[in-house]
PAFI-103573 format. One record per atom (N, C-alpha, C, O): z, x, y. Coordinates in steps of 0.001 Angstrom, whole numbers, plus 500000, padded with zeros to 6 digits. Layout:
N
ZXY ...
% end
This chain:
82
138811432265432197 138698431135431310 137423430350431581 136721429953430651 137138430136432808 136010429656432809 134643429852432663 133703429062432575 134744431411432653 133424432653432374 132997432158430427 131919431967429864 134651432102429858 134662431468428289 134370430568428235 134079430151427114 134255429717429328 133855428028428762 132975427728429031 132614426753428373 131949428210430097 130484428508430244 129626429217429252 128435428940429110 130299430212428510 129525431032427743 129103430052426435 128030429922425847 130415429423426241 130477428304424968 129672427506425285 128616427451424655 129925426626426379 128681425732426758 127374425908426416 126672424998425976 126869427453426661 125557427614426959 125295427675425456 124529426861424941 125858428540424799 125832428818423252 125754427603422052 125053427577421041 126791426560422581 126546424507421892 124738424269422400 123739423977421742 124884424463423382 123616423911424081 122361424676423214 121521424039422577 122381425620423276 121528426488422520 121259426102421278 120075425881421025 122376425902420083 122530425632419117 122165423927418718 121502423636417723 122495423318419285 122083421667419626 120508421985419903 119658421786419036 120252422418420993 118883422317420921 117738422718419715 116673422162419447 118340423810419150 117492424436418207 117462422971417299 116579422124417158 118894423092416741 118731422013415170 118300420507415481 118329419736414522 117819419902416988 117407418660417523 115934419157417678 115031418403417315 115697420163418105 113931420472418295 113755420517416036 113075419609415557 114197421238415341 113772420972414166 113935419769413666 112967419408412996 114840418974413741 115058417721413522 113875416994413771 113376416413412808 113359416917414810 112539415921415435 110792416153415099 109868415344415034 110855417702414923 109898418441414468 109899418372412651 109178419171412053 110695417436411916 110625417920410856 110598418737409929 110295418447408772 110823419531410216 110669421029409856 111032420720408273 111810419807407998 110353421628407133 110689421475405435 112297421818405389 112872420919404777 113029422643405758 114313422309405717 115127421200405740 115841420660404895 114791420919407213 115205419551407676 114752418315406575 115690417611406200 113525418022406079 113127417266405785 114173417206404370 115132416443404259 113743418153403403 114627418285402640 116310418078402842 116968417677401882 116905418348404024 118524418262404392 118546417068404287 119164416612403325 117729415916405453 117436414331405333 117638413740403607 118552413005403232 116764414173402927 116630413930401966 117981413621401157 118451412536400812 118426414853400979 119505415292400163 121233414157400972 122226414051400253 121226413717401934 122053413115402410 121444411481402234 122147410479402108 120532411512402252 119794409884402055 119198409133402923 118755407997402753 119185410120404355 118656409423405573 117020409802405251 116578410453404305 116312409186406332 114903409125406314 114536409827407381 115500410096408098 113659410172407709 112921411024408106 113247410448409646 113871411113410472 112558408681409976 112937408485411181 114429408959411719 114699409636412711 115234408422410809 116617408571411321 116993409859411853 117600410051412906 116549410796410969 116864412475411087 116304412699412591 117005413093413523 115030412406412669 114186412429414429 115035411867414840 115232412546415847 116181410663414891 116932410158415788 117736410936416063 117869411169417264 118553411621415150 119710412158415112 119202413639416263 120215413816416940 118601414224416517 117761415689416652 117745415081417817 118469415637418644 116860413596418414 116918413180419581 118104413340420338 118155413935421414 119209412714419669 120797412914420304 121128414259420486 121678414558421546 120871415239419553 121301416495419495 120463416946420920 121037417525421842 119834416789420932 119003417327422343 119816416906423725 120102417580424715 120013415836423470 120739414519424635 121992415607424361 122170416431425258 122499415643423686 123948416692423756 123902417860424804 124518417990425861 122590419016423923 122331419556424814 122100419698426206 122509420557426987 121279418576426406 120713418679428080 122595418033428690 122998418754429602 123334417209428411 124812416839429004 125389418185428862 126325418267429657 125217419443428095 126087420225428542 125574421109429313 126303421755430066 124257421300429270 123617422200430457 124452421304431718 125467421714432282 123877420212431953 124094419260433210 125417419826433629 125540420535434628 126512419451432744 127886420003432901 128184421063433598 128939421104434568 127554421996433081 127340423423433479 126789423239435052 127335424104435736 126218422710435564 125048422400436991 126583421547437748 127323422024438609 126682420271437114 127211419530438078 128249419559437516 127965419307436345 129642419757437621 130831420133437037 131554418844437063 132482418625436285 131091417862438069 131770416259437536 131291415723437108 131788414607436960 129664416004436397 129185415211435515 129469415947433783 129024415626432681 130186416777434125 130515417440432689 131961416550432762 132462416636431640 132665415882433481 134430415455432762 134018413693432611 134961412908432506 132730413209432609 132639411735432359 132706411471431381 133135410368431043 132091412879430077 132517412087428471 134143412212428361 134630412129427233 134809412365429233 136090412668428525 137210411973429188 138381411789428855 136444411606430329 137221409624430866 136456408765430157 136934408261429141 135109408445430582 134207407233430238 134922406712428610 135466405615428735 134992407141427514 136147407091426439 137649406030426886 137993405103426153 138153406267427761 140016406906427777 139681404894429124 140348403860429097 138413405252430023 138283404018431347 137836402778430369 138225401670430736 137125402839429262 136035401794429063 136685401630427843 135887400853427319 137252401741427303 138127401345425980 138727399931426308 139161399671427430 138730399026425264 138716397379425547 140182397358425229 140778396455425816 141234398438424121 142148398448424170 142985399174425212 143835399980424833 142828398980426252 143926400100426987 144194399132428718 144939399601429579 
% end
């Protein structure tokens, strides 16, 4: 199971990175996708920024295995209702 959940990892990570490096890069797809949803060009570079930030947290995950379970307390600890 965990050979499967590494493989996935690496494969999000992969995939995040690609569509955050075009994002940010603008690429005519992208620009056009932006478009067609109504965001702007900066925003889309924002969004691609995060997508990257995704990426590099699940590599990390992958490296340091307790810094991969903080998105899934930090949520559940820091919630103002609980």
């Amino acid at each position: 199971m965990n050979l499967a959940a590494n493989i996935l990892a690496g494969l999000l990570a992969a995939f995040f990175l690609s569509l955050g490096a075009a994002n940010v890069l603008a690429v005519p797809p992208m620009r056009a996708a932006a478009d067609d949803v109504g965001y702007s060009i900066t925003a889309y570079r924002g969004i691609g920024i995060l997508e990257m930030a995704g990426a590099a947290g699940l590599v990390v995950g992958l490296v340091v295995p307790a810094l991969g379970t903080l998105p899934t307390i930090a949520p559940i600890r820091f919630n103002p209702g609980h």
